[in-house]
GUGUTI-780284 format. One record per residue (C-alpha): x, y, z. Coordinates in steps of 0.05 Angstrom, whole numbers, padded with zeros to 5 digits, always signed. Example, Ala and Ser with C-alpha at 12.3 -4.5 7.8 and 13.67 -1.06 7.14 Angstrom:
<recs>
+00246-00090+00156+00273-00021+00143
</recs>
This chain:
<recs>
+00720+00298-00050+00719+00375-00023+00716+00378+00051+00703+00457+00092+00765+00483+00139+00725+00515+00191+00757+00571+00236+00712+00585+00291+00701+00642+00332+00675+00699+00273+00615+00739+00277+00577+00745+00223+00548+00820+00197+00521+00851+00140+00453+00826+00100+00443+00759+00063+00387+00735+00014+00356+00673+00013+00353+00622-00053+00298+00602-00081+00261+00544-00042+00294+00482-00063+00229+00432-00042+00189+00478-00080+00237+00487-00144+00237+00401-00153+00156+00401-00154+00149+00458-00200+00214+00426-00247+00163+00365-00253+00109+00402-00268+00139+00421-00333+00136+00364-00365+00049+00368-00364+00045+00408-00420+00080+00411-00487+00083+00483-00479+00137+00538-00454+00136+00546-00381+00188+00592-00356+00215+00587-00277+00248+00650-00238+00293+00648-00179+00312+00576-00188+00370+00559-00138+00434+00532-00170+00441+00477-00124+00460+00403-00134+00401+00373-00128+00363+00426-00167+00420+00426-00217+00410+00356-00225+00338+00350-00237+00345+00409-00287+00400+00361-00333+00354+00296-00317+00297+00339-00356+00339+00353-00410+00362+00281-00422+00290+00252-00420+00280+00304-00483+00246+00366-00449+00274+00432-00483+00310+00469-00436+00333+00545-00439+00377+00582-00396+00344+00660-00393+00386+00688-00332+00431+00663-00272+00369+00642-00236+00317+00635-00294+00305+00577-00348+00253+00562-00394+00231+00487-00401+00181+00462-00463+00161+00382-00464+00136+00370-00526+00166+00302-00535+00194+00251-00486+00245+00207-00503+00210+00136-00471+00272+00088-00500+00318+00135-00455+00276+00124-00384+00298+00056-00402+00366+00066-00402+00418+00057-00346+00430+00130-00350+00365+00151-00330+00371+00100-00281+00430+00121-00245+00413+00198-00249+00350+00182-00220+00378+00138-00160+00420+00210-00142+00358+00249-00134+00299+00236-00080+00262+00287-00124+00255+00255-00185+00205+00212-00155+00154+00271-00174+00166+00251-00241+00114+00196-00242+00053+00234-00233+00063+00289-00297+00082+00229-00332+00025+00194-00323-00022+00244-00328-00007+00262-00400+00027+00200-00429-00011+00152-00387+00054+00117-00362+00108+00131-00322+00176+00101-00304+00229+00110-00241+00276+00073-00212+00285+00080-00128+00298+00147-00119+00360+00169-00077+00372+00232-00033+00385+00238+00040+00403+00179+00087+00353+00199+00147+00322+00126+00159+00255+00095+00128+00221+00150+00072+00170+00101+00042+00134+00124-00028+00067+00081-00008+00028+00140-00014+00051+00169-00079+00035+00097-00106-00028+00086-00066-00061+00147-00107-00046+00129-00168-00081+00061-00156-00141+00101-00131-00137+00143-00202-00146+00076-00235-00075+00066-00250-00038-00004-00243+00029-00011-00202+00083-00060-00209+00158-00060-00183+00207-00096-00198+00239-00117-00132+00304-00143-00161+00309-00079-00202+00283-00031-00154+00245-00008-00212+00173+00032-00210+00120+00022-00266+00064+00057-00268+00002+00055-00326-00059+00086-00331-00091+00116-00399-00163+00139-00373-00153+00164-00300-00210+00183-00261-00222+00225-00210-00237+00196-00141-00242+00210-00065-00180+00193-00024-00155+00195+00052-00086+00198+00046-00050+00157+00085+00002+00210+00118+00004+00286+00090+00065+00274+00049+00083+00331+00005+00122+00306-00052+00058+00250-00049+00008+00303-00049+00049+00342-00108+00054+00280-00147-00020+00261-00136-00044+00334-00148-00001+00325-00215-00030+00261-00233-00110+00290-00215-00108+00356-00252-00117+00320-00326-00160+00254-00302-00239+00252-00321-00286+00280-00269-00267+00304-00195-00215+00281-00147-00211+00296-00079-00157+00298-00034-00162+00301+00046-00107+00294+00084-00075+00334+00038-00003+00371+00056-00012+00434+00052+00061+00469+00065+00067+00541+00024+00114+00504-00033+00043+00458-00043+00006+00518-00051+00052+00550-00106+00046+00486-00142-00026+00484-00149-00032+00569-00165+00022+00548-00217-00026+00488-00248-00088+00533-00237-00053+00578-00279-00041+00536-00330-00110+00515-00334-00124+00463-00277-00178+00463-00233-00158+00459-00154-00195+00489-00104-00181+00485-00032-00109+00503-00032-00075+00518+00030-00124+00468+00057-00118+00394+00079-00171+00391+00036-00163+00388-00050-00218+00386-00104-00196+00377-00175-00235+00387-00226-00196+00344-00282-00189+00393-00353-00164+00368-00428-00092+00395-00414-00052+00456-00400-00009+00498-00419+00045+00544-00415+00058+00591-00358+00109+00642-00315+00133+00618-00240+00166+00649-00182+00194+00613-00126+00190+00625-00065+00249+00639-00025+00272+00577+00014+00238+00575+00084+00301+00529+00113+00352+00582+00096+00320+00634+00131+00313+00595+00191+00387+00569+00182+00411+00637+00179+00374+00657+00243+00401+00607+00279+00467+00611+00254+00462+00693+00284+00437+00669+00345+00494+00623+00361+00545+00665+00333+00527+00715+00371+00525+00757+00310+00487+00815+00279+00454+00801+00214+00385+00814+00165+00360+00765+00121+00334+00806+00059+00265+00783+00028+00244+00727+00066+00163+00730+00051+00154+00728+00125+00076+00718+00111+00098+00641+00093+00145+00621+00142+00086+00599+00188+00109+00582+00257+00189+00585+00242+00194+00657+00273+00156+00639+00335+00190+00566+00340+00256+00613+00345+00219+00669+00392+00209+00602+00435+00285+00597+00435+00295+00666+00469+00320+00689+00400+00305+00763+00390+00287+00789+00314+00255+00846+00288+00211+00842+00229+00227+00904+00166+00178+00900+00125+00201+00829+00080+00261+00828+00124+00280+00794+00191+00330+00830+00231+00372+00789+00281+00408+00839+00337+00481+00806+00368+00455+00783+00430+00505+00751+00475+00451+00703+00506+00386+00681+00491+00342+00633+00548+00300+00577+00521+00228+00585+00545+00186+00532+00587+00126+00509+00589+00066+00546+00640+00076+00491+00689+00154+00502+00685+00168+00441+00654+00220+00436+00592+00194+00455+00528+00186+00411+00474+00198+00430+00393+00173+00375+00354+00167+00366+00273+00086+00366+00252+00055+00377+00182+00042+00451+00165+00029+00495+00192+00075+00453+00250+00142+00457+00246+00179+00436+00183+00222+00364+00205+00278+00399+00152+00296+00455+00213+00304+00412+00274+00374+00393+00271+00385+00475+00261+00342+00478+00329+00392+00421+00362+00442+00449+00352+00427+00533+00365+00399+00500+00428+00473+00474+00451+00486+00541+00473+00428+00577+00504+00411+00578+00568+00370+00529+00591+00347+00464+00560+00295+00429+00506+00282+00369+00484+00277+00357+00407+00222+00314+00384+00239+00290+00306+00176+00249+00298+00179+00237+00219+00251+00204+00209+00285+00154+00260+00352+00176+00226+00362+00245+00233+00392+00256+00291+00443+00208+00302+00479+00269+00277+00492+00290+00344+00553+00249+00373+00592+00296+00328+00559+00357+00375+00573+00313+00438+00653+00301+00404+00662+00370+00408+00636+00386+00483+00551+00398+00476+00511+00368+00528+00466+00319+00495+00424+00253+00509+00411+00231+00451+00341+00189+00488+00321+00135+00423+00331+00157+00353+00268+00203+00345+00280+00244+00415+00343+00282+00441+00352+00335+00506+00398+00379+00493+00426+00425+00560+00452+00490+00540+00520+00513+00555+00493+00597+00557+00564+00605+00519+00606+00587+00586+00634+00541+00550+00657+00540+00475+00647+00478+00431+00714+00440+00412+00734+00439+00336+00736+00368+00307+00730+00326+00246+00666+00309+00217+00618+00292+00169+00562+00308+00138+00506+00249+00131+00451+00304+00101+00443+00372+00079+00406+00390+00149+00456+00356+00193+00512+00381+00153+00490+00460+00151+00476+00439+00234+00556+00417+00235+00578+00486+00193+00540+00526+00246+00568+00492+00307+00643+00495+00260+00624+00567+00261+00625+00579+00336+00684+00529+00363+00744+00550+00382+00801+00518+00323+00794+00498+00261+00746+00436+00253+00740+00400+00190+00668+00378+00153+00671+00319+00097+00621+00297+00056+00601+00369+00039+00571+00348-00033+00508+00342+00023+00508+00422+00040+00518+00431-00034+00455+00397-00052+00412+00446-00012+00455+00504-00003+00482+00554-00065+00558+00575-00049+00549+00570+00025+00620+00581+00038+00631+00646-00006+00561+00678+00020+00577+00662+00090+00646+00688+00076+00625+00756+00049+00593+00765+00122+00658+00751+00163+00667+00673+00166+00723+00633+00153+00713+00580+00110+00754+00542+00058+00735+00496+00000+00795+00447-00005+00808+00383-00034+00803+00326+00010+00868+00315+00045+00868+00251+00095
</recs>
């Protein structure tokens, strides 16, 4: 197991251009498989998780062609039903949170669909009731085996339906959407997520012949069609980069531009770090982050501390508060961090508190964090990473300590982030890949 040698202390310059958006690349990598015809993907991020899902595909029969670095071409004319079976597709499957998106193609054009418990990130409680709840409103029929921890899901003639969702999931909007755009009659959808990576999704289906309206709304109407077919996609590139690589400027104290960063869908990110006293500069499709040697946390109008808190878009995305956390461990001033959606995510922080940041970490959702203005540096340790958020969180705090600290577990960065190391390495750090070594 490969662990990161961080020495601290080096400012970052130069430019640096975000992969594609890894949430959006494992919606659109299911998507494929609702249409026996080519469908080719562009700026796909080589990343584990993507990487992963990609070779899962291939397995369960789906046709897949490698066109550039970043490009591949995927036609599903035939899936191999004896192999989602198997224990393979079982244990590739348990590896990848994502491949729960699988269910709704499936069913959509062969009328079942199998999956074991998906895997992914250990951030506390991520329930699937409302990917399974919409099928059942569809018409299909739901069964899991609880000594397996098997899904099954059947339905030959869906039809279309009103739902309230639940919660505004997005893979469980992306995997209803998926399972709507082919059933009889109109579906809609309120409730509906509605996050940028939603929206390429549905331009992508609408493309290939579905019929959604309301996108970017919490609102869906789906017109089911006969099928679809082939189609080009772009992604995006990913929102939690950018906003890692601000804050990684910010406490670093460093001078950097993020190239290409489609600024018109990044929502409230910019603003959430303008909130932060973090000072940027907008180019064009570029953010420009000056060295500043401080930056002041705003309050609220009646002075009181401010509050940055997770909400469904066009709120904060959950995936960037432990980059707020832990940017906020040395500004000036103090904020307390609100992750609403997983109890889990930051128990992260007695690694930050090891290595001399002034936290209470108040119940597992909430967490104040005082700000040490840079009067004091953070300690290198040992650590590890329990997710890709926490982990990237861990590299930038790493980044800024005085010593060497060391980060385990780093197959977690490596599922979100391509070649962190060497990218962040091109711009001054001092990171090493190494082999474990206890």
């Amino acid at each position: 197991m490969a662990v990161f040698k961080v020495e601290g202390g080096h400012r970052l310059r130069g430019e640096i251009t975000p992969q594609g958006a890894k949430n959006e690349a494992l919606q659109i990598l299911c998507a494929t498989l609702l249409t026996p015809q080519r469908v080719v993907v562009r700026n796909i991020p080589r990343i584990l998780d993507v990487m992963q899902l990609i070779e899962l595909l291939r397995c369960m029969g789906v046709e897949v062609e490698q066109l550039a670095e970043d490009a591949y071409a995927f036609c599903a004319r035939d899936i191999d039903f004896e192999y989602l079976k198997s224990d393979d597709y079982r244990q590739r499957c348990t590896r990848l949170r994502g491949s729960v998106m699988l269910i709704g193609p499936m069913l959509a054009r062969f009328g079942v669909g199998y999956i074991p418990k998906p895997g992914g990130d250990k951030i506390g409680r991520r329930r699937l009731d409302t990917h399974f709840l919409g099928f059942q409103k569809l018409g299909a029929k739901f069964n899991f085996d609880i000594a397996d921890e098997f899904f099954m899901v059947e339905g030959r003639e869906l039809k279309g339906t009103y739902m309230l969702l639940d919660e505004a999931s997005v893979t469980g909007t992306a995997n209803i959407v998926m399972a709507a755009v082919m059933a009889k009659g109109r579906t809609t959808i309120y409730n509906a997520a509605c996050e940028p990576y939603l929206q390429q999704l549905c331009k992508m289906l609408n493309r290939m012949g579905a019929k959604i309206s309301g996108i970017a709304s919490n609102l869906l109407e789906i017109e089911g069609v006969e099928a679809l077919g082939g189609t080009e996609h772009r992604l995006l590139p990913d929102m939690i980069e950018v906003g890692s690589f601000i804050g990684m400027a910010a406490m670093n104290r460093s001078e950097l531009t993020i190239k290409d960063v489609s600024f018109e869908n990044l929502g409230i990110i910019p603003a959430q770090f303008a909130r932060m006293g973090i000072r940027f500069e907008q180019r064009g499709d570029d953010i420009h982050i000056p060295q500043q040697d401080h930056y002041s946390i705003d309050t609220f109008l009646d002075g009181s501390i401010m509050t940055i808190a997770d909400a469904p878009w066009p709120g904060l995305t959950p995936d960037l508060l432990s980059i707020f956390l832990v940017v906020a461990t040395q500004a000036n001033g103090a904020v307390l961090i609100h992750q609403k959606m997983f109890e889990s995510r930051l128990f992260f922080v007695d690694k930050l508190i090891d290595m001399g940041a002034q936290i209470i970490l108040c119940d597992p959702h909430r967490a104040t964090v005082i700000g040490h203005d840079h009067r004091l540096c953070l300690r290198a340790t040992r650590m590890t990473s329990p997710d890709i958020r926490a982990g990237v969180a861990l590299l930038i705090a790493a980044m800024s300590a005085e010593g060497v600290s060391t980060i385990q577990n780093i197959d977690q960065i490596d599922r979100g982030y391509k070649d962190i190391d060497g990218r962040l390495n091109a711009l001054g750090a001092k990171i090493t890949r190494i082999d474990d070594c206890k």
